[in-house]
Biopython code that builds the backbone (N, CA, C, O; Angstrom):
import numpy as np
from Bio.PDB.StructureBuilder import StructureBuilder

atoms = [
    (1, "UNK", "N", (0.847, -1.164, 0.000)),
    (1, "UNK", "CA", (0.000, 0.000, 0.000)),
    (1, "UNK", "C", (0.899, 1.235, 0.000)),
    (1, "UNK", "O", (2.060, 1.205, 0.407)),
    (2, "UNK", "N", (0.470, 2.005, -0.340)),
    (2, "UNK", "CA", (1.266, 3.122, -0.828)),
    (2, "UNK", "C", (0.402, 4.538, -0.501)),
    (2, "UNK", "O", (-0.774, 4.711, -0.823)),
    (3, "UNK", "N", (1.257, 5.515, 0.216)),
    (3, "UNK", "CA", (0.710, 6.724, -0.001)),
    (3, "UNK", "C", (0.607, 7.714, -0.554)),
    (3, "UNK", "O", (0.428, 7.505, -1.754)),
    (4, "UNK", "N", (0.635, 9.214, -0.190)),
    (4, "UNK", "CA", (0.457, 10.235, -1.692)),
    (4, "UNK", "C", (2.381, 10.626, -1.972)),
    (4, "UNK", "O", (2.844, 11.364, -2.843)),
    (5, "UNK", "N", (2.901, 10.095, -1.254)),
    (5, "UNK", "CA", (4.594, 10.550, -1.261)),
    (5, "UNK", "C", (5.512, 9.234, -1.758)),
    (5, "UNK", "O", (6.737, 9.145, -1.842)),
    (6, "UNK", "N", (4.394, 8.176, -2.078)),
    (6, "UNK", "CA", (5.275, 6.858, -2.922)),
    (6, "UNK", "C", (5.824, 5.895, -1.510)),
    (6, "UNK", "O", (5.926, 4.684, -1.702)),
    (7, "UNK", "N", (6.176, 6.457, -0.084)),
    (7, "UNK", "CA", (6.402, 5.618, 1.004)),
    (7, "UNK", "C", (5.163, 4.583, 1.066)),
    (7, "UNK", "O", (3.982, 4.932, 1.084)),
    (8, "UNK", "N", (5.662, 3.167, 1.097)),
    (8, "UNK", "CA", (5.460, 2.220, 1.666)),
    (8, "UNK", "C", (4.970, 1.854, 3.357)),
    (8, "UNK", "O", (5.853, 1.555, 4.161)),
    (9, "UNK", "N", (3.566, 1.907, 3.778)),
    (9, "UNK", "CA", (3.207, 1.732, 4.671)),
    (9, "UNK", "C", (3.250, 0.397, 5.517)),
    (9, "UNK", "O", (2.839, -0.380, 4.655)),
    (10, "UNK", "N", (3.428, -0.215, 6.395)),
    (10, "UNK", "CA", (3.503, -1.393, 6.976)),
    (10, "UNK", "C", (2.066, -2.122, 6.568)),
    (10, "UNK", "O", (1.144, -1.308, 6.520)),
    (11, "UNK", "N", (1.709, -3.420, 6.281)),
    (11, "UNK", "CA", (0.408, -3.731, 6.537)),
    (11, "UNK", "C", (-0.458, -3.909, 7.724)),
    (11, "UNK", "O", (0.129, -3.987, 8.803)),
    (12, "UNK", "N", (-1.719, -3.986, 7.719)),
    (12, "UNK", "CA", (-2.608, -4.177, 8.495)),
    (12, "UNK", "C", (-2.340, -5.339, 9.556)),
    (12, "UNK", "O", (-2.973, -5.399, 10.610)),
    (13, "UNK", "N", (-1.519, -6.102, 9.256)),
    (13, "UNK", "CA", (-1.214, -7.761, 9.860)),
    (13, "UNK", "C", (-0.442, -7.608, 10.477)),
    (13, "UNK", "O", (-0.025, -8.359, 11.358)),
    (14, "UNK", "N", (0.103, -6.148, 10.022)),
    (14, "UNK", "CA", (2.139, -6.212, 11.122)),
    (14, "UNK", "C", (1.768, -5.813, 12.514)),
    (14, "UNK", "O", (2.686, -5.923, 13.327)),
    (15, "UNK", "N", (0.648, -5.384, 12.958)),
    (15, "UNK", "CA", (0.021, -5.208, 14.463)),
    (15, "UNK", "C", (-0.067, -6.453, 14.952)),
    (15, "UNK", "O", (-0.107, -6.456, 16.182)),
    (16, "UNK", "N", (-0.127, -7.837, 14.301)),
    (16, "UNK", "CA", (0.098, -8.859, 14.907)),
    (16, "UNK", "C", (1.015, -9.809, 14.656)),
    (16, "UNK", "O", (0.847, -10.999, 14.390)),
    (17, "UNK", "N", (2.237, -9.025, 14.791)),
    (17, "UNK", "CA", (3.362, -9.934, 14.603)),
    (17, "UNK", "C", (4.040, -10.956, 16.130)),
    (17, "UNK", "O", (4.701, -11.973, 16.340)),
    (18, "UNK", "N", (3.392, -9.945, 16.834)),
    (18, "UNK", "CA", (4.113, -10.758, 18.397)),
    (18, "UNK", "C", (3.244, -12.234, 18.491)),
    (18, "UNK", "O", (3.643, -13.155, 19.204)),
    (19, "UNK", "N", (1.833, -12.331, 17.555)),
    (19, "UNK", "CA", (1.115, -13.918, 17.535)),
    (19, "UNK", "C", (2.285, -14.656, 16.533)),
    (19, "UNK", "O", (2.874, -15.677, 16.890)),
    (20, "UNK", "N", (2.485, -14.111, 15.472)),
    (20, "UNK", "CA", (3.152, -14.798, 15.073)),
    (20, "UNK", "C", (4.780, -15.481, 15.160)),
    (20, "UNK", "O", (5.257, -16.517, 14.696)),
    (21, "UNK", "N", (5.396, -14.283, 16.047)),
    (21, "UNK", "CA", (6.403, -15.319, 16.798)),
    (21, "UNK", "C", (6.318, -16.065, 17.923)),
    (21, "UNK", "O", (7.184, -16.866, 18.272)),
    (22, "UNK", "N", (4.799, -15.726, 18.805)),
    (22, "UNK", "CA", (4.629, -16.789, 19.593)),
    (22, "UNK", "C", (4.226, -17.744, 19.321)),
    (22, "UNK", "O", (4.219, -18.622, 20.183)),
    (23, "UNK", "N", (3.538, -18.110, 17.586)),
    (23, "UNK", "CA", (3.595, -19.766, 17.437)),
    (23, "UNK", "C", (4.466, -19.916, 16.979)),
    (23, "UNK", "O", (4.640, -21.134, 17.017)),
    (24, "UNK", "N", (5.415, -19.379, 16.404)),
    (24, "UNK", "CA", (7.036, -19.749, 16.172)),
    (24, "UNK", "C", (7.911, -20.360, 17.330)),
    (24, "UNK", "O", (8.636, -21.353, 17.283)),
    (25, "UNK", "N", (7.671, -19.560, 18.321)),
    (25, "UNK", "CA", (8.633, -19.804, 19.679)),
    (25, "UNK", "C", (8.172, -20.717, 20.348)),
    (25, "UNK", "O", (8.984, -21.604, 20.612)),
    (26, "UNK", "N", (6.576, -20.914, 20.949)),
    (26, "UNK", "CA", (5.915, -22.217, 21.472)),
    (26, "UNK", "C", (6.305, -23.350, 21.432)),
    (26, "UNK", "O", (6.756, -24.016, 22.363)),
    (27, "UNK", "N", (6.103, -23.751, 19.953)),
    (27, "UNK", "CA", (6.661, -25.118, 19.842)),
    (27, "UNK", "C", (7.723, -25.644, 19.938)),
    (27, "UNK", "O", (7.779, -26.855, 20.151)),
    (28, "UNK", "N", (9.002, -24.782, 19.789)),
    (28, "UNK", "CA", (10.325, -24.894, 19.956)),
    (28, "UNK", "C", (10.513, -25.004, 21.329)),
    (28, "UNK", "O", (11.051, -25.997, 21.818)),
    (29, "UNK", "N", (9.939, -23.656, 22.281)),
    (29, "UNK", "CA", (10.384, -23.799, 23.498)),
    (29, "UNK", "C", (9.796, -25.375, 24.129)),
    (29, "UNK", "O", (10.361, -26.323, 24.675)),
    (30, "UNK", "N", (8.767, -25.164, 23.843)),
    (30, "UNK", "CA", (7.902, -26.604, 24.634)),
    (30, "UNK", "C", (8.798, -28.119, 24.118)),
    (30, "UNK", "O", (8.646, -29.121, 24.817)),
    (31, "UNK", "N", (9.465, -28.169, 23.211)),
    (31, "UNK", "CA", (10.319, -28.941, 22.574)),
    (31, "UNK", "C", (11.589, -29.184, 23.273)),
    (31, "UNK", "O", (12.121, -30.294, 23.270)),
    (32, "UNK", "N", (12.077, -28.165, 23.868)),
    (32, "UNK", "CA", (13.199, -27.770, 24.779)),
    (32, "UNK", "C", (13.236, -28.220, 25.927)),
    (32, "UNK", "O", (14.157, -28.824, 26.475)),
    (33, "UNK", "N", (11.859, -27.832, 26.469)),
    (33, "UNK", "CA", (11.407, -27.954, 27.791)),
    (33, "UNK", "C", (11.266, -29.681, 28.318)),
    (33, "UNK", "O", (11.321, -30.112, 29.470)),
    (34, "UNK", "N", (11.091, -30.350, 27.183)),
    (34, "UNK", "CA", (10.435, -31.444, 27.413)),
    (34, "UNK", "C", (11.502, -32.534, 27.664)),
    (34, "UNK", "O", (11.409, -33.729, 27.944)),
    (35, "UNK", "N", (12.594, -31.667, 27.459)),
    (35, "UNK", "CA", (13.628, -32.537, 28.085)),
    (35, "UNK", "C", (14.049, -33.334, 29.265)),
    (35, "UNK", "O", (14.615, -34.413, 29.435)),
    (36, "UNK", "N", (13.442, -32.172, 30.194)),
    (36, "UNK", "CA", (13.490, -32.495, 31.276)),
    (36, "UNK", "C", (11.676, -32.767, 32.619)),
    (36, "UNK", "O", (11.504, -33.168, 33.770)),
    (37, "UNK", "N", (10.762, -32.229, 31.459)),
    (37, "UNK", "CA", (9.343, -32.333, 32.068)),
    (37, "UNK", "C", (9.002, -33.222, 31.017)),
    (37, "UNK", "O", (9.492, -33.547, 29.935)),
    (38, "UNK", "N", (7.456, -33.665, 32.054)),
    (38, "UNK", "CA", (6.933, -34.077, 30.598)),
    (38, "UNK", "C", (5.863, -33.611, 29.854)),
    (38, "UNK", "O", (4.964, -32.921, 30.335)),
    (39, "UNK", "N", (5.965, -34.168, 28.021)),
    (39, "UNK", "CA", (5.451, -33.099, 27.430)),
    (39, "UNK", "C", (4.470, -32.319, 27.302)),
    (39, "UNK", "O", (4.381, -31.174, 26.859)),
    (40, "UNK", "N", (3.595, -33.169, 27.807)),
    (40, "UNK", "CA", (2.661, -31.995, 28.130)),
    (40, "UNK", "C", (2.837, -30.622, 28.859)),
    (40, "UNK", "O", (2.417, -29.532, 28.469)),
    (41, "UNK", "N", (3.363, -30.825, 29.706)),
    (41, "UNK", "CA", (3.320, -29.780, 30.547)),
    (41, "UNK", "C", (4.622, -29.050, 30.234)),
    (41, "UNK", "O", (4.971, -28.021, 30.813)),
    (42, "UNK", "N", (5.310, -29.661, 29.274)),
    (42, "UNK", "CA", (6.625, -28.707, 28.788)),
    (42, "UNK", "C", (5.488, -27.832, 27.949)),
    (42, "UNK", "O", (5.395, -26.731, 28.492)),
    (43, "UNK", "N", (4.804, -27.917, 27.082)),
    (43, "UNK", "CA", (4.183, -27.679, 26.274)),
    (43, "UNK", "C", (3.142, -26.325, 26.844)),
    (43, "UNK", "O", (2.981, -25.210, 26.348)),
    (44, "UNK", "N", (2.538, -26.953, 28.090)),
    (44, "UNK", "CA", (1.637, -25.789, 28.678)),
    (44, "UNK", "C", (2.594, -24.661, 28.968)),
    (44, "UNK", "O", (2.428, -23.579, 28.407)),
    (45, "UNK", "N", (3.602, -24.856, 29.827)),
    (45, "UNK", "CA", (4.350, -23.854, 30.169)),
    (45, "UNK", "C", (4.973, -23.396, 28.950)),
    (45, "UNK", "O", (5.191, -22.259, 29.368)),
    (46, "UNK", "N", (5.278, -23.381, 28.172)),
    (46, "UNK", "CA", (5.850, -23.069, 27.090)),
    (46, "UNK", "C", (4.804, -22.146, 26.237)),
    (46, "UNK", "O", (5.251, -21.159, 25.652)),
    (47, "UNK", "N", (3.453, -22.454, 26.166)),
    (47, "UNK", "CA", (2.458, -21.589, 25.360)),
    (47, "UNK", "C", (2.822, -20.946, 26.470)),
    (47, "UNK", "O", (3.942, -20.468, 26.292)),
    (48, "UNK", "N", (2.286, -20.643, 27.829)),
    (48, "UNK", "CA", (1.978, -19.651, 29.177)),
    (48, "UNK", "C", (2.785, -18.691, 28.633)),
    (48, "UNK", "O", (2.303, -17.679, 28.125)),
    (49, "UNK", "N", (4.084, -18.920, 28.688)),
    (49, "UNK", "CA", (4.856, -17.787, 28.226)),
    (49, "UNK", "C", (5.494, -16.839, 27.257)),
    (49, "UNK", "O", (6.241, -15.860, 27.275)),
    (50, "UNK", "N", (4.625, -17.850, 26.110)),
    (50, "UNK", "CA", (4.856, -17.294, 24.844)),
    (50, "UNK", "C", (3.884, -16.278, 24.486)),
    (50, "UNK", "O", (3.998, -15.177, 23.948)),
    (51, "UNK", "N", (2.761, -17.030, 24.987)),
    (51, "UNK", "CA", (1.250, -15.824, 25.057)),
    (51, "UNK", "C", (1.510, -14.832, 25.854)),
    (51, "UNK", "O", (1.482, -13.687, 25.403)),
    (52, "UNK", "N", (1.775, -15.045, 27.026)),
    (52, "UNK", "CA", (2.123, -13.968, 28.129)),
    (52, "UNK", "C", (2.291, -12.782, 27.605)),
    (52, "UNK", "O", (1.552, -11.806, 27.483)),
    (53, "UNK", "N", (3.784, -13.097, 27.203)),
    (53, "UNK", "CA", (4.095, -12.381, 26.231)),
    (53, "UNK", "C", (3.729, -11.308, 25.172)),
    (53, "UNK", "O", (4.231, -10.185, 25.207)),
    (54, "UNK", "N", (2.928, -11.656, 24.327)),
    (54, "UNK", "CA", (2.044, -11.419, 23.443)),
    (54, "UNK", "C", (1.082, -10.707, 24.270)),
    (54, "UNK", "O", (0.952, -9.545, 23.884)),
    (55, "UNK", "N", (0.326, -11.020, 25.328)),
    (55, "UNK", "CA", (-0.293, -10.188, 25.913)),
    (55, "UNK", "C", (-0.183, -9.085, 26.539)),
    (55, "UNK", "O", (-1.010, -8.174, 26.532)),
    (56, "UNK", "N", (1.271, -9.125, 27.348)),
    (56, "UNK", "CA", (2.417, -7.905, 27.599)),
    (56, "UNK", "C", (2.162, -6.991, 26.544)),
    (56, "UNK", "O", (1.833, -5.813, 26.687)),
    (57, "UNK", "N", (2.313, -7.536, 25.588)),
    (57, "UNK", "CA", (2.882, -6.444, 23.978)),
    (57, "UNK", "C", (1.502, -5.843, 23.748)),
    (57, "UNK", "O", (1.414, -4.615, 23.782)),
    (58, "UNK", "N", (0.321, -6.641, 23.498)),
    (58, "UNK", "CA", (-0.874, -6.012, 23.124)),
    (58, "UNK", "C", (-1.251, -5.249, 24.389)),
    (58, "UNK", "O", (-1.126, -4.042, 24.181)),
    (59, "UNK", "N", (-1.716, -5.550, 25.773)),
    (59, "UNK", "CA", (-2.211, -4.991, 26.520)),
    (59, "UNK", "C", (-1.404, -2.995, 26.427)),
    (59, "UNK", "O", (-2.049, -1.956, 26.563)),
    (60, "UNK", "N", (0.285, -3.147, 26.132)),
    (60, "UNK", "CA", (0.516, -1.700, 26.281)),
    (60, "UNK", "C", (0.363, -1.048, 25.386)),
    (60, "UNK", "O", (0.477, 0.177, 25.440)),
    (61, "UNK", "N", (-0.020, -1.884, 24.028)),
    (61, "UNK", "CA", (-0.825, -0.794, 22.408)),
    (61, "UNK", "C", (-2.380, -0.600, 22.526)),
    (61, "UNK", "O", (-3.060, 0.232, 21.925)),
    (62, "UNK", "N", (-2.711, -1.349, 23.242)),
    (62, "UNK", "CA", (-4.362, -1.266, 23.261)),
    (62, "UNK", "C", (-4.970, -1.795, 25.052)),
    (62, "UNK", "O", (-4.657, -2.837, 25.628)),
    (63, "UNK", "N", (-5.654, -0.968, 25.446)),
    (63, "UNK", "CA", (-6.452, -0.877, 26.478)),
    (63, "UNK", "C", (-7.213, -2.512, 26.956)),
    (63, "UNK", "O", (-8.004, -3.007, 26.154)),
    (64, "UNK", "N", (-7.007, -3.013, 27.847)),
    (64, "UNK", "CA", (-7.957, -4.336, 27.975)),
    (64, "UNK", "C", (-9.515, -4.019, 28.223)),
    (64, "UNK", "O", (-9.846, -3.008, 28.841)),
    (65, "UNK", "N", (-10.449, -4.923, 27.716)),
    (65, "UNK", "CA", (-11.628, -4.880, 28.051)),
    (65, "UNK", "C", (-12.304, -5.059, 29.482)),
    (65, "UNK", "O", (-12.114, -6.158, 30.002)),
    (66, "UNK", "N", (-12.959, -4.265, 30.092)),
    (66, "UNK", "CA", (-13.554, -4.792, 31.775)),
    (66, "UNK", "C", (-12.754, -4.373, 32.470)),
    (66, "UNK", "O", (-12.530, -4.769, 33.613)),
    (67, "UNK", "N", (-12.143, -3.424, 31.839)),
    (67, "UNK", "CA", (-11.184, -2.157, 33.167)),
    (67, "UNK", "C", (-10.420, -3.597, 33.751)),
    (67, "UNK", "O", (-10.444, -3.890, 34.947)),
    (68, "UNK", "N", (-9.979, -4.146, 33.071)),
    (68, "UNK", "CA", (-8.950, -5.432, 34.174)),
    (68, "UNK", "C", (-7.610, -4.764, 33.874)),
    (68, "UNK", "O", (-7.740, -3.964, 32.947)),
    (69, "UNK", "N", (-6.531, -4.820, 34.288)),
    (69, "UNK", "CA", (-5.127, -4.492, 34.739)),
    (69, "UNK", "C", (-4.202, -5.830, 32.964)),
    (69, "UNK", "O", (-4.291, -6.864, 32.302)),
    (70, "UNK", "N", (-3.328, -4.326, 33.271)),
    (70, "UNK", "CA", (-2.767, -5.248, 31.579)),
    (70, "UNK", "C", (-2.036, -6.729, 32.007)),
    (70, "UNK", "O", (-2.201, -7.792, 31.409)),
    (71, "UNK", "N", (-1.414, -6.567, 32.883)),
    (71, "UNK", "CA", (-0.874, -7.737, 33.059)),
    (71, "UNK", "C", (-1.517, -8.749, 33.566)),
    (71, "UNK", "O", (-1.073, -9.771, 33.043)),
    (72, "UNK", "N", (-2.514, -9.034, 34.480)),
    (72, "UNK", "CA", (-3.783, -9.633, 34.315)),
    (72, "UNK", "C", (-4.139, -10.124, 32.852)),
    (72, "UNK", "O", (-4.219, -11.321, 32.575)),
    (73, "UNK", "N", (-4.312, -9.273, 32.088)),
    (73, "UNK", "CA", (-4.738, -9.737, 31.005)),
    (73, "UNK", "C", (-3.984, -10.390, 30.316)),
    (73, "UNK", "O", (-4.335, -11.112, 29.382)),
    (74, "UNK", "N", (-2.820, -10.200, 30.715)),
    (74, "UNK", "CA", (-1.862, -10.583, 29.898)),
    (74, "UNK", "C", (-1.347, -12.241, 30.598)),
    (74, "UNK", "O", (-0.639, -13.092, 30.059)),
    (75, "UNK", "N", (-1.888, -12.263, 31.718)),
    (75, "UNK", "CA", (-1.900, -13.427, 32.445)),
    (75, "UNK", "C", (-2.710, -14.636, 32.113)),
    (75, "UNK", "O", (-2.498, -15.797, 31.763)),
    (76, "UNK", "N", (-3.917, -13.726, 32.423)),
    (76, "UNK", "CA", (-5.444, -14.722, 31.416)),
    (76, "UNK", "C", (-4.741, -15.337, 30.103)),
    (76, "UNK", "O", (-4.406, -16.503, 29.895)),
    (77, "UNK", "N", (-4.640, -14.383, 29.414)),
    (77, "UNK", "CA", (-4.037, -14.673, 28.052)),
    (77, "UNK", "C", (-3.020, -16.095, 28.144)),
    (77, "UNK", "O", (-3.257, -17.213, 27.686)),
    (78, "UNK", "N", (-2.050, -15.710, 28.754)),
    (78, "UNK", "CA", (-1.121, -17.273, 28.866)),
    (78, "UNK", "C", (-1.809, -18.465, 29.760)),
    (78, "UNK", "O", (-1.473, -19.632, 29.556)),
    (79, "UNK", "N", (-2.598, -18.195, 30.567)),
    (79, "UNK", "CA", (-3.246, -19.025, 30.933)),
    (79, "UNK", "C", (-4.167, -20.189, 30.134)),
    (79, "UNK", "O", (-4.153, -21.420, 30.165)),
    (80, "UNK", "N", (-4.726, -19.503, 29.627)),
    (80, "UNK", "CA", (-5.667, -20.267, 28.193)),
    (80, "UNK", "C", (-4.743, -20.609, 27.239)),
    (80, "UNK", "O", (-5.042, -21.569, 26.528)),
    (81, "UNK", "N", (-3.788, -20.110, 27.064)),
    (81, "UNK", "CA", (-3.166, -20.893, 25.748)),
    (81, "UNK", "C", (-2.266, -21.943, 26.528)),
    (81, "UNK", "O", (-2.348, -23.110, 26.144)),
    (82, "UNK", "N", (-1.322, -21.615, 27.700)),
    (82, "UNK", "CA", (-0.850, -23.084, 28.294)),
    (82, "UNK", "C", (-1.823, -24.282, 28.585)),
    (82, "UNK", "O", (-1.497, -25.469, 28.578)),
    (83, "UNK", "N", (-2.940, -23.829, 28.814)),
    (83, "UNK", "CA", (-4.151, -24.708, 29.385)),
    (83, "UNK", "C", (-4.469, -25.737, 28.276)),
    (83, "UNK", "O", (-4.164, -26.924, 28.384)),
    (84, "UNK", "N", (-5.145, -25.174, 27.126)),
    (84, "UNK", "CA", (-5.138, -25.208, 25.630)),
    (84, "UNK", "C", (-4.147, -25.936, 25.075)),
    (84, "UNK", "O", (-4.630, -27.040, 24.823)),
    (85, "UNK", "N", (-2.975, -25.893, 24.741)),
    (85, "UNK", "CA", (-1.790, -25.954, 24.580)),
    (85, "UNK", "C", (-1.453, -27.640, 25.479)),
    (85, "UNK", "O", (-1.199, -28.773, 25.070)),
    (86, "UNK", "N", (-1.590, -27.139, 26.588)),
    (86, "UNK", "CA", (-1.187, -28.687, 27.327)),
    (86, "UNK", "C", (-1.996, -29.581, 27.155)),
    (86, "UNK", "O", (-1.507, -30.624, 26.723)),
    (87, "UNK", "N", (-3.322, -29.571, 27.372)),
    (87, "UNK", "CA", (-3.844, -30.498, 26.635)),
    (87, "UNK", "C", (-4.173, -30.939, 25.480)),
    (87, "UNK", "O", (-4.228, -32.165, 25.393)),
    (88, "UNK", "N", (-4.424, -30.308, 24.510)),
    (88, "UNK", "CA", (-3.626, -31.010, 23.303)),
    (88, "UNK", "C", (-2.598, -31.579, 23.059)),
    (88, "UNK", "O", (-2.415, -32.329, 22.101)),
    (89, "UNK", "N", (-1.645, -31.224, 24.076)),
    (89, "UNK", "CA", (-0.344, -31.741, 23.524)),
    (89, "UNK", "C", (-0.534, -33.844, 24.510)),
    (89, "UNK", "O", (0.012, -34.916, 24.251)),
    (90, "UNK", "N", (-1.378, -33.495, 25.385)),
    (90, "UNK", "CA", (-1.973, -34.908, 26.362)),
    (90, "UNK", "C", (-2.387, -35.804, 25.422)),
    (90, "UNK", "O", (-1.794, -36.826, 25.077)),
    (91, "UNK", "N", (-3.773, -35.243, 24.886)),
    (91, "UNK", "CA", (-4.438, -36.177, 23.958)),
    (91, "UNK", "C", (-4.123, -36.442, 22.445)),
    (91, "UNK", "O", (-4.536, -37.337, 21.707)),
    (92, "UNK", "N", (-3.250, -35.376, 22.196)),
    (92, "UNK", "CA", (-2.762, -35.407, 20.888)),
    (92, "UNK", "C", (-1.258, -35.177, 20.577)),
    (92, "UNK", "O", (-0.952, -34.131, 20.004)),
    (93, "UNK", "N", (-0.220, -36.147, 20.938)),
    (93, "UNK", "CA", (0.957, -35.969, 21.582)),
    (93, "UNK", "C", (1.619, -35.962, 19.633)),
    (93, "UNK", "O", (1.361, -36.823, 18.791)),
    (94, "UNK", "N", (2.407, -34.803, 19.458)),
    (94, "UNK", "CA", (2.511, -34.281, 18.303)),
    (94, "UNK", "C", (4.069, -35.171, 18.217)),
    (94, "UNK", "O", (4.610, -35.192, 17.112)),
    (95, "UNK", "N", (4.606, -35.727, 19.124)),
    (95, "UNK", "CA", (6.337, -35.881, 19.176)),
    (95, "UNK", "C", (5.884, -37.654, 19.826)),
    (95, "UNK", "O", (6.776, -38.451, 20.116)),
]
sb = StructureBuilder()
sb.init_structure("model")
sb.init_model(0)
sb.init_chain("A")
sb.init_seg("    ")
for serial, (resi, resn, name, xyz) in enumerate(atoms, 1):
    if name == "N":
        sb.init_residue(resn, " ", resi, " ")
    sb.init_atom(name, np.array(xyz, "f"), 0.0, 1.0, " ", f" {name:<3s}", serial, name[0])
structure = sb.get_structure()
């Protein structure tokens, strides 16, 4: 996309680039992790903090919903995806 001066604007998608290195990093870390846990739960902890993350980053560009506290949200956030995350990795063991 282009503006009236010929500069090149970022796209619409590059606001969510921190999702996309946290499914980059997830699986690797949880891969890492599982060395010494097991995988499941390398796996939960491994989303927890990859989302976390991600929630860190969004909560300080954009406001959370329900007046909750960013890091809270940003807590919730890794919460559900380690949760998510670990069990799938239980019932559907990818390794």
């Amino acid at each position: 996309m282009t503006v009236e001066l010929g500069v090149l604007r970022k796209g619409s998608w590059w606001k969510y680039w921190p999702c996309f290195a946290a499914g980059l990093v997830a699986p690797l870390l949880g891969d890492l992790l599982a060395r010494w846990i097991p995988f499941h739960f390398a796996v939960g902890i491994a989303f927890f903090v990859a989302w976390f993350f991600v929630g860190v980053i969004f909560a300080k560009r954009w406001r959370p919903k329900y007046d909750i506290l960013g890091w809270l949200a940003a807590i919730l956030m890794g919460l559900g995806a380690g949760l998510g995350g670990g069990v799938l990795a239980y019932y559907i063991p990818w390794r």
